[in-house]
ZATI-268672 format. One record per residue: x, y, z of N, C-alpha, C, O, CB in turn. Coordinates in steps of 0.05 Angstrom, whole numbers, padded with zeros to 5 digits, always signed. Glycine has a CB too. Layout:
BEGIN
XYZXYZXYZXYZXYZ...
This chain:
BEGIN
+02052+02616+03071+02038+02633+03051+02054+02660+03048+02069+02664+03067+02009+02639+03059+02053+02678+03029+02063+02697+03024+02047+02708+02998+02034+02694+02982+02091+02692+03023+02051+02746+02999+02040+02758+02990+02035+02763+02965+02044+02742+02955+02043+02769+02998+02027+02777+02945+02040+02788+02929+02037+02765+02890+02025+02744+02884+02073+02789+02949+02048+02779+02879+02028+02767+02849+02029+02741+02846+02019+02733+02825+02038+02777+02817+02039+02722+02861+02047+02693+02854+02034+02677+02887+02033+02653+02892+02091+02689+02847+02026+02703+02904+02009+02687+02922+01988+02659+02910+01970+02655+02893+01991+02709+02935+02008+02638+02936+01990+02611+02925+01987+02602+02964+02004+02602+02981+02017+02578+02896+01956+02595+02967+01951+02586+02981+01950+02548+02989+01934+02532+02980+01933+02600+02980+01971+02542+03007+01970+02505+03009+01945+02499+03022+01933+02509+03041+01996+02488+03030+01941+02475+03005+01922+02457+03019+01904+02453+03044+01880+02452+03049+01932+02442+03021+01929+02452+03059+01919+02457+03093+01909+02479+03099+01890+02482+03113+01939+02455+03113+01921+02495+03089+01908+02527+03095+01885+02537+03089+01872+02553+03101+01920+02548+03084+01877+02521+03059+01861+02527+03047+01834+02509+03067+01819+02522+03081+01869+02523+03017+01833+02479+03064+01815+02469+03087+01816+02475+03109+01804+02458+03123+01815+02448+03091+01831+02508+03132+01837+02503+03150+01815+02522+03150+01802+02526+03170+01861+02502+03161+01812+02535+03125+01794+02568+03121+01766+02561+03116+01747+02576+03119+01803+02590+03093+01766+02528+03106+01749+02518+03105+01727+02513+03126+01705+02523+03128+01756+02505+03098+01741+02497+03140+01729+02489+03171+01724+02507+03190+01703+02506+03204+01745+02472+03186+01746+02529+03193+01733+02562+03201+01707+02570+03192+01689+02573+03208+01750+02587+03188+01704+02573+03161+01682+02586+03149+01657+02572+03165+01637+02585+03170+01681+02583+03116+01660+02539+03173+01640+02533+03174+01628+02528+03201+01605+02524+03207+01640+02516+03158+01653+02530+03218+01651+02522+03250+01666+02549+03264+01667+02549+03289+01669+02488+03259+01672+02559+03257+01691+02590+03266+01675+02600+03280+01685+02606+03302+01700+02613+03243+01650+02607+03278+01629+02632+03287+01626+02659+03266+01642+02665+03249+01642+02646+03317+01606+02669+03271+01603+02681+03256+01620+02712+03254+01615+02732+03241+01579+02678+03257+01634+02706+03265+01670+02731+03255+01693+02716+03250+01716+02726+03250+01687+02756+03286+01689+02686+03245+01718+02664+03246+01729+02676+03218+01751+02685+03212+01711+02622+03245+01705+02674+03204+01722+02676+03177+01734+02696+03159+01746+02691+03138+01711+02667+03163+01729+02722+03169+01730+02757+03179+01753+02755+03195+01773+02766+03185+01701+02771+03200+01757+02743+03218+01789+02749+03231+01806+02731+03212+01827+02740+03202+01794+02739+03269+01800+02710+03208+01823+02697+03188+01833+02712+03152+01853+02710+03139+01808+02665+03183+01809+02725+03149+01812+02736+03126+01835+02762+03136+01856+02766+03123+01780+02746+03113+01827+02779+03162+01846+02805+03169+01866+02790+03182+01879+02807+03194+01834+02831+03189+01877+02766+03187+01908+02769+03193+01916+02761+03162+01941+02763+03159+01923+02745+03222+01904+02753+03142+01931+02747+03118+01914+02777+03108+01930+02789+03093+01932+02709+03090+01903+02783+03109+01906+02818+03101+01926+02833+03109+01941+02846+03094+01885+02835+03112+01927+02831+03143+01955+02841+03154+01981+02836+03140+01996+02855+03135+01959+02830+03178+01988+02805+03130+02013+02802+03112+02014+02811+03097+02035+02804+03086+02020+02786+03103+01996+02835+03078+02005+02847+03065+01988+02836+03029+01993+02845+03007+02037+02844+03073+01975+02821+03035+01963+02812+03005+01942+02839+02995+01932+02856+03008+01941+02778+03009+01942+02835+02966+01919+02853+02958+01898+02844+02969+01896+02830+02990+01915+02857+02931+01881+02851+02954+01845+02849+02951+01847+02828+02934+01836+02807+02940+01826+02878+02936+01856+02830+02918+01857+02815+02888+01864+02789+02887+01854+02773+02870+01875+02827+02870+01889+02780+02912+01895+02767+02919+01881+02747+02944+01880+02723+02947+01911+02778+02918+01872+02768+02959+01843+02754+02976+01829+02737+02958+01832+02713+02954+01819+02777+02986+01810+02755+02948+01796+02740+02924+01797+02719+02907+01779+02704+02900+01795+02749+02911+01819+02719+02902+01826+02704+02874+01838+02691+02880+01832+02670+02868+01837+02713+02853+01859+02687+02896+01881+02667+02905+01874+02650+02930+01880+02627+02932+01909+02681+02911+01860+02663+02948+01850+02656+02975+01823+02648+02973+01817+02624+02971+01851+02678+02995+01804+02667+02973+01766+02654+02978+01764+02636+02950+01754+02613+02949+01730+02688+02978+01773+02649+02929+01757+02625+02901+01766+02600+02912+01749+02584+02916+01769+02628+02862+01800+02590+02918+01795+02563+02916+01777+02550+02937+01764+02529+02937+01819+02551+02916+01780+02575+02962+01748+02558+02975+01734+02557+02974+01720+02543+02988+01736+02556+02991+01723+02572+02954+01688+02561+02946+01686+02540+02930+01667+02524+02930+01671+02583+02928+01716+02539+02911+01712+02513+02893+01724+02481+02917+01726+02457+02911+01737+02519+02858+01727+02492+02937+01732+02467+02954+01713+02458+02967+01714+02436+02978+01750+02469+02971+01691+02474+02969+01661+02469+02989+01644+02458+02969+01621+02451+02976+01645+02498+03004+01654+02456+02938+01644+02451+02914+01651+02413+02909+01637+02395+02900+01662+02475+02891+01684+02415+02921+01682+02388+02918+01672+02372+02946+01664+02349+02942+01710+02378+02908+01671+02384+02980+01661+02372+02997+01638+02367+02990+01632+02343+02991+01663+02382+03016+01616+02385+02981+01592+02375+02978+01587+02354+02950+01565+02343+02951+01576+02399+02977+01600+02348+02933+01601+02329+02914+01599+02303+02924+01585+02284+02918+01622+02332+02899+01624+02308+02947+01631+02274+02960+01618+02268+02977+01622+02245+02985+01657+02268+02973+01593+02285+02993+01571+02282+03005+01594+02289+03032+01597+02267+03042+01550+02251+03001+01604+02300+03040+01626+02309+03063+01612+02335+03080+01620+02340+03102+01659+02320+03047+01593+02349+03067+01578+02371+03079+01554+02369+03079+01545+02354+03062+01583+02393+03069+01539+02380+03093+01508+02395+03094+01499+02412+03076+01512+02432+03072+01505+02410+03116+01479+02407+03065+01459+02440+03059+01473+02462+03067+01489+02480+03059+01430+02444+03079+01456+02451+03090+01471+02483+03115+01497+02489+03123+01507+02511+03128+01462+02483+03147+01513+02459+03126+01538+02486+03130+01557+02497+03110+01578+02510+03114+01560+02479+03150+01543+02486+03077+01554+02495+03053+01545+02525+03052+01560+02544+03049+01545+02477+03027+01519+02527+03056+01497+02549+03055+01518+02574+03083+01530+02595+03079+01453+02530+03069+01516+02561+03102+01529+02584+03124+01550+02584+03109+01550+02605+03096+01535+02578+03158+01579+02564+03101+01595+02580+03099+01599+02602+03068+01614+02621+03065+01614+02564+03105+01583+02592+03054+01587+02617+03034+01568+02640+03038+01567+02658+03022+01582+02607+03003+01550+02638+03064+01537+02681+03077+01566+02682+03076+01577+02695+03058+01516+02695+03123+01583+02667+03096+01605+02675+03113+01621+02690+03092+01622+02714+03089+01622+02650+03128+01634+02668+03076+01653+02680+03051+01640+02704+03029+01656+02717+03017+01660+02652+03031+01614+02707+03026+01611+02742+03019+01610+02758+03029+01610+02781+03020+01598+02751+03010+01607+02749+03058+01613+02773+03080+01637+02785+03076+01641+02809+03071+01615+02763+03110+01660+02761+03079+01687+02780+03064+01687+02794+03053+01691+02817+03060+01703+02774+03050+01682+02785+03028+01673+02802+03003+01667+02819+02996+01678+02833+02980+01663+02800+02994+01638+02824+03010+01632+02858+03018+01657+02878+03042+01666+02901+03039+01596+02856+03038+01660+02862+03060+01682+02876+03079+01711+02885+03065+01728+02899+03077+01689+02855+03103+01712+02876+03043+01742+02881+03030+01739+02900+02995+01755+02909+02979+01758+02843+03025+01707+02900+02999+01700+02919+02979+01706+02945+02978+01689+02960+02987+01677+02919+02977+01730+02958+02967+01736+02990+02960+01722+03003+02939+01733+03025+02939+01763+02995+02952+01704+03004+02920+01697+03016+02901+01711+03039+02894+01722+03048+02914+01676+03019+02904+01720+03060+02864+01731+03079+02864+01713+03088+02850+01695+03072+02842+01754+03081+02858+01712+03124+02842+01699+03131+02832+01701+03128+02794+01722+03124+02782+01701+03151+02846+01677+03130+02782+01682+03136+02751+01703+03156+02751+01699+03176+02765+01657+03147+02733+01728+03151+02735+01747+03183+02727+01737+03193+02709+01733+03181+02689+01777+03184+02717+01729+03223+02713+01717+03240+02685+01733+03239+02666+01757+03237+02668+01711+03270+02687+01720+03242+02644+01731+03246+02622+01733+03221+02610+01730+03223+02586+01753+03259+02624+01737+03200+02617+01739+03177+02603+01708+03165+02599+01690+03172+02614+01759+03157+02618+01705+03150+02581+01677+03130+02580+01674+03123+02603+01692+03115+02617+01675+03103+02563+01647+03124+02611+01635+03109+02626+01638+03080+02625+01635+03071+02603+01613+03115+02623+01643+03063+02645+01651+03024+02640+01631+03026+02657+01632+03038+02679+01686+03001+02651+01609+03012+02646+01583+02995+02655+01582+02972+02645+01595+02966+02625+01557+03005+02648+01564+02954+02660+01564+02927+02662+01547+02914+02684+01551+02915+02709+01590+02920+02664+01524+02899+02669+01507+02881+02689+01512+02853+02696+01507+02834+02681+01482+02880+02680+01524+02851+02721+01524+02828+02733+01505+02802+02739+01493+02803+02760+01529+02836+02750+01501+02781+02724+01481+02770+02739+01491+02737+02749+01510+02724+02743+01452+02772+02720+01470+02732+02766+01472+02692+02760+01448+02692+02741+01429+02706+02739+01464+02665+02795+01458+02664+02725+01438+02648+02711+01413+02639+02732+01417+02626+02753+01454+02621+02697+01388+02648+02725+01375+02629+02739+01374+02606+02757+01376+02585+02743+01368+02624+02728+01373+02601+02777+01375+02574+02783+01396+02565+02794+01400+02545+02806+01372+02560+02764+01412+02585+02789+01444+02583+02790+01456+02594+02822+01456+02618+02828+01457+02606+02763+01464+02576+02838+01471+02581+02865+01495+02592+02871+01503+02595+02894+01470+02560+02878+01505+02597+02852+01537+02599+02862+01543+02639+02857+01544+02649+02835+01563+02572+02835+01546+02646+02870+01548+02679+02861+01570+02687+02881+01571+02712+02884+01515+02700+02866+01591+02673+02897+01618+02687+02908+01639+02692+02895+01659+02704+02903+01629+02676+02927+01634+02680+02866+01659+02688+02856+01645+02707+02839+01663+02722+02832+01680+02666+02841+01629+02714+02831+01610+02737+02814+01619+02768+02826+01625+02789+02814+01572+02730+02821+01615+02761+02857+01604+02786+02875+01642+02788+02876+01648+02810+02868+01577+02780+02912+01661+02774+02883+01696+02782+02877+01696+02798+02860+01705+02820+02864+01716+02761+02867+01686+02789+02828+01694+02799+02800+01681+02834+02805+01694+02855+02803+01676+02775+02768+01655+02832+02810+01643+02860+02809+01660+02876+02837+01669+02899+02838+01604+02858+02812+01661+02862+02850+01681+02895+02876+01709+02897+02860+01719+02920+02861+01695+02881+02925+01723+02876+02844+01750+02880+02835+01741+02900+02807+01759+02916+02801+01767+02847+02829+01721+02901+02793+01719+02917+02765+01715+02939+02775+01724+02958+02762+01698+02910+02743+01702+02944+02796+01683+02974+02818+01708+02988+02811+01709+03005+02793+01674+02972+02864+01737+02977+02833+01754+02985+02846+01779+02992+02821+01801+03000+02828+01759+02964+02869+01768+02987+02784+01776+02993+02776+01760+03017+02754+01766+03025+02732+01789+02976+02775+01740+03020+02768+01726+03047+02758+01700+03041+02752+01681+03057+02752+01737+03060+02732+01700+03014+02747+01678+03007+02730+01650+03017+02749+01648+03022+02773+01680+02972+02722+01635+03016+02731+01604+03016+02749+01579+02996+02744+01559+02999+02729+01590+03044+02743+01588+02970+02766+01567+02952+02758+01540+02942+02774+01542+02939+02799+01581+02930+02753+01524+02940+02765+01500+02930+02780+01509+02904+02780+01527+02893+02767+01471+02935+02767+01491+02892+02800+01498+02863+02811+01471+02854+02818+01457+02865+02836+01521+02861+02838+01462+02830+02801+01432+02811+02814+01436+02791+02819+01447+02777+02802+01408+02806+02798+01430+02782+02841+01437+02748+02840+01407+02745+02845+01390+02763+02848+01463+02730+02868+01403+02711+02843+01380+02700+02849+01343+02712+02838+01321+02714+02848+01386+02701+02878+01352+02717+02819+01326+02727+02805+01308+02712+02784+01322+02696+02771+01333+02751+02792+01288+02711+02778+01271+02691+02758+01277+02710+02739+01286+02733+02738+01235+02683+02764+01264+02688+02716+01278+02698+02683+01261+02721+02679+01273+02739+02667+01273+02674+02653+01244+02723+02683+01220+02747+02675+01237+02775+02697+01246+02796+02689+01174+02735+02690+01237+02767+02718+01248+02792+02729+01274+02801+02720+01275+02823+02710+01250+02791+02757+01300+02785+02722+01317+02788+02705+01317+02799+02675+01325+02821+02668+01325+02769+02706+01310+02787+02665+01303+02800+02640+01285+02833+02640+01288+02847+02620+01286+02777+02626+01271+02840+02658+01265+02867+02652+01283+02880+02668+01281+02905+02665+01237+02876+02657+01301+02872+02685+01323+02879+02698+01345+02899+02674+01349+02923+02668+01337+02848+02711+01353+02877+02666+01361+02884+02634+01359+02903+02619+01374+02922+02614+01351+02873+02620+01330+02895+02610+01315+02915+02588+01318+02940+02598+01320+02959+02582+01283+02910+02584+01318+02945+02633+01308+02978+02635+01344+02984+02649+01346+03001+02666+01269+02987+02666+01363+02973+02643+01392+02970+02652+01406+02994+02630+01402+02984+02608+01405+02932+02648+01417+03016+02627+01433+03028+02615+01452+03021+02603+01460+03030+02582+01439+03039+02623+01465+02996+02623+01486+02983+02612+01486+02966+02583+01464+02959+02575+01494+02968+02632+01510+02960+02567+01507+02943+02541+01524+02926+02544+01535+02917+02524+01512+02956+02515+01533+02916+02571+01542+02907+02574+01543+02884+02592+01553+02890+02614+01549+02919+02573+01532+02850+02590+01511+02840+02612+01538+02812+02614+01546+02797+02596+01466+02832+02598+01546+02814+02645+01560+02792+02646+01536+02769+02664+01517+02770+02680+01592+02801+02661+01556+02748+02647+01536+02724+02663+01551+02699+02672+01569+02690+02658+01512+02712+02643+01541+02686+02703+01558+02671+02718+01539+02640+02719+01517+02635+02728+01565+02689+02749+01556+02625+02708+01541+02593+02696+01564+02572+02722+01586+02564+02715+01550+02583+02645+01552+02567+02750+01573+02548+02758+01555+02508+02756+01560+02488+02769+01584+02561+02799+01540+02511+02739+01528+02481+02742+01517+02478+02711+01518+02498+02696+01500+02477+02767+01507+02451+02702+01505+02438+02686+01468+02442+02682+01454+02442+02662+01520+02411+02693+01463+02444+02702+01435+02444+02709+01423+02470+02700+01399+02474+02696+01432+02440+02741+01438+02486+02697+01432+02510+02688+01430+02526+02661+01416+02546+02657+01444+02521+02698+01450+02508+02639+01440+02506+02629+01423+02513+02595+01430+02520+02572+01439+02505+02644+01397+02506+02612+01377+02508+02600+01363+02546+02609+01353+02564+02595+01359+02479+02611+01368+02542+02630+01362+02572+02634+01381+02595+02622+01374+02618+02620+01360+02577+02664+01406+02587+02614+01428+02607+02607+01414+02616+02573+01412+02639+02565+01466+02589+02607+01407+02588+02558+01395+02590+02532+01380+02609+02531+01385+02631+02520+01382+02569+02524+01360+02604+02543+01331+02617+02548+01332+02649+02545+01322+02664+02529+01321+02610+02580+01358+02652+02578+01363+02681+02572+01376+02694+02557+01370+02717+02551+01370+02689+02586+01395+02682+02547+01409+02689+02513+01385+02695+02507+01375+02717+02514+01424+02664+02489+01371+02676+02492+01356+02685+02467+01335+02708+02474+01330+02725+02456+01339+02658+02454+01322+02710+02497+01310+02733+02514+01324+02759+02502+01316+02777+02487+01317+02730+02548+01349+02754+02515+01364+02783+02513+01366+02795+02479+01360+02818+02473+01398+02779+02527+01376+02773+02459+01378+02781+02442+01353+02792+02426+01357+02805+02405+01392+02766+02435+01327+02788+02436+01306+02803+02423+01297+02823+02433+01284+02839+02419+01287+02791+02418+01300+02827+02463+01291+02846+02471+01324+02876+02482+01323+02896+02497+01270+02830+02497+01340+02868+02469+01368+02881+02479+01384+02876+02461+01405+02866+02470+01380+02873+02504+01383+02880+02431+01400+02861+02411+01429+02877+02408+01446+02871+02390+01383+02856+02377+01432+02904+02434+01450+02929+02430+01471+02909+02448+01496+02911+02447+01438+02964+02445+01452+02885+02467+01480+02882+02490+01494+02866+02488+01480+02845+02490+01477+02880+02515+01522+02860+02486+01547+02846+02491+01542+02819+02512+01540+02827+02535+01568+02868+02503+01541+02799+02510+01535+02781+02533+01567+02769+02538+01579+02759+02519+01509+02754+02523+01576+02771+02559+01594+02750+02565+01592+02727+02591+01586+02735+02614+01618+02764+02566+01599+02696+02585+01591+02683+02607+01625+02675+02616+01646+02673+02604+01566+02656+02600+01616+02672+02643+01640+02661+02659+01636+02635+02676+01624+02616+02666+01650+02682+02680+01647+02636+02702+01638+02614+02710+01656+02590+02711+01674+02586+02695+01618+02610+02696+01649+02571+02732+01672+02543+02737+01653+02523+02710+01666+02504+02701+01670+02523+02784+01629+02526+02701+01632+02507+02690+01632+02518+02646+01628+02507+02625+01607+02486+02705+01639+02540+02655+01656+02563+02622+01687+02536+02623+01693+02522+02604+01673+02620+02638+01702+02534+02649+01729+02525+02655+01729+02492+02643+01749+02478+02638+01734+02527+02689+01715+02490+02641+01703+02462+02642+01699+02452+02622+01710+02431+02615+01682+02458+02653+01680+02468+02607+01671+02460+02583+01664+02483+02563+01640+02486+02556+01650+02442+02587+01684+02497+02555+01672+02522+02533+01655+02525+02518+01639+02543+02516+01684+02529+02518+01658+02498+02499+01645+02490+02470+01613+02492+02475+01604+02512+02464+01653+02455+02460+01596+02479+02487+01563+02485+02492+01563+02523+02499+01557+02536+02479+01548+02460+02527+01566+02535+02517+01577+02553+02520+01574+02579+02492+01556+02596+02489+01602+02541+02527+01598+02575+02476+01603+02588+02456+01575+02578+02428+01569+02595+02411+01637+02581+02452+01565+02556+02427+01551+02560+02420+01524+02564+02415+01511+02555+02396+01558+02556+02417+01513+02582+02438+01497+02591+02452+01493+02621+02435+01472+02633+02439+01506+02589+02482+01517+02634+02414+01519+02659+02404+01526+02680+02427+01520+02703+02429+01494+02666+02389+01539+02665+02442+01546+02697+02460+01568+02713+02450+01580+02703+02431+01557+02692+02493+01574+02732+02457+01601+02751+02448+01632+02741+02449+01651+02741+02432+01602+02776+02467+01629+02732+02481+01656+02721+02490+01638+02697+02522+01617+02695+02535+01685+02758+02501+01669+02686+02520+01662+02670+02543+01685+02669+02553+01700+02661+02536+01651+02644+02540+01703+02675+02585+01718+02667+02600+01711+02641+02621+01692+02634+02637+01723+02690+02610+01749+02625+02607+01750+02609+02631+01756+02619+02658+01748+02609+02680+01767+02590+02627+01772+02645+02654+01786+02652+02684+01785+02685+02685+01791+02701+02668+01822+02640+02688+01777+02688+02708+01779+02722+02724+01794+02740+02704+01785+02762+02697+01801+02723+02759+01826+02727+02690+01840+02754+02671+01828+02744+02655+01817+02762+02642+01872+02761+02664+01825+02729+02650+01809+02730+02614+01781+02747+02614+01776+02766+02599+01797+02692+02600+01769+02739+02630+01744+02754+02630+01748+02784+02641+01728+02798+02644+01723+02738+02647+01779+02797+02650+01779+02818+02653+01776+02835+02626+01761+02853+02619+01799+02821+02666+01805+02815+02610+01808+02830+02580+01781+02830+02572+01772+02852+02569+01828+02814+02557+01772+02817+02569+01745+02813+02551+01733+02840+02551+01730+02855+02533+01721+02790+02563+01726+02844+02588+01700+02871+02586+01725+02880+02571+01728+02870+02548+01683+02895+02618+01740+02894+02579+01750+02917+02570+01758+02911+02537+01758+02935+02531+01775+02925+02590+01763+02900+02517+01743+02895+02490+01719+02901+02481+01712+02914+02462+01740+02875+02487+01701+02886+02505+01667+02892+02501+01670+02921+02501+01660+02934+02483+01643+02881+02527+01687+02935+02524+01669+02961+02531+01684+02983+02507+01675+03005+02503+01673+02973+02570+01712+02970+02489+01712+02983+02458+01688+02980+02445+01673+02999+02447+01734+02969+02438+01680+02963+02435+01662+02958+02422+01643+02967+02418+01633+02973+02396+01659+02945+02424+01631+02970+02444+01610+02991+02452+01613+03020+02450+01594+03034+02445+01604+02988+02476+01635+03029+02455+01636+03052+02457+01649+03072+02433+01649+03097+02436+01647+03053+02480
């Protein structure tokens, strides 16, 4: 492995971070994260190059029936533990607009480690985002409503969901018709088309796309 913008993590390494996350103990996957920190990788590169493909690999163990509930469930505490531990936030710089933006999962929707990456990586570029995971549509939605932001990202990783992503579209657009929706997500990657025609603003398949995007949305808005 090696550092730096073209960091690519192999196979083995990647299931080796795997089987850590899930049998390591509960600092396995914390010391393995700080020695390839030590080599010198970003944050960005943690994130994005390193933990996403393991979440999307605990994505295909549990498909093939290869894992547990629980040790899918332990290892992704484990892998946002990272996440928070490698979180720098910076401050808003005066003088420029304020970059706000509400984070959420879709209803129903289990998957929020690559959500909680995207929001410490936007923090750490000024932005100022709230972050909800795991909330019912009624609470979410007044989440929203009483949110400053106009700016509401949303994280869709299943098929099953949906029906709840609709729901909250059309929610938002009557009670928030000021805010920008953009969805992301492994299954945005997958399948755009249902997605886009849902009337959202924008939809990213991947982390830069959905970077450019806010920063569009947050013209738009501002």
């Amino acid at each position: 492995m090696r550092s730096g913008k073209n960091f690519h993590i192999s196979d083995d390494d990647r299931d080796g971070l795997c089987q850590t996350l899930c049998t390591g103990g509960v600092r396995g996957g914390s010391s393995a994260a700080a020695r390839l920190m030590s080599q010198g990788l970003s944050i960005h590169n943690l994130y994005f190059d390193v933990l996403k493909p393991v979440a999307e690999r605990f994505d295909d163990f549990w498909n093939e029936d290869r894992v547990t509930f629980l040790e899918v469930h332990v290892a992704m505490v484990r892998l946002e533990q990272i996440v928070k531990e490698y979180a720098c936030p910076k401050p808003t710089i005066d003088g420029l607009p304020k970059r706000q933006a509400f984070f959420a999962t879709v209803p129903g929707d289990e998957h929020t480690a690559g959500l909680r990456m995207a929001a410490n990586i936007q923090r750490s570029k000024g932005w100022q985002i709230r972050l909800i995971t795991h909330l019912s549509h009624a609470k979410l939605l007044s989440e929203i409503e009483h949110s400053p932001a106009t700016i509401l990202g949303l994280s869709i990783g299943s098929k099953n969901s949906m029906h709840q992503l609709y729901n909250l579209v059309r929610s938002v657009r009557v009670s928030r018709p000021d805010v920008r929706i953009l969805v992301s997500g492994s299954l945005v990657a997958v399948d755009e088309h249902p997605i886009r025609l849902l009337g959202v603003d924008a939809s990213a398949k991947s982390f830069e796309e959905a970077e450019q995007m806010l920063d569009d949305l947050v013209e738009q808005t501002t």
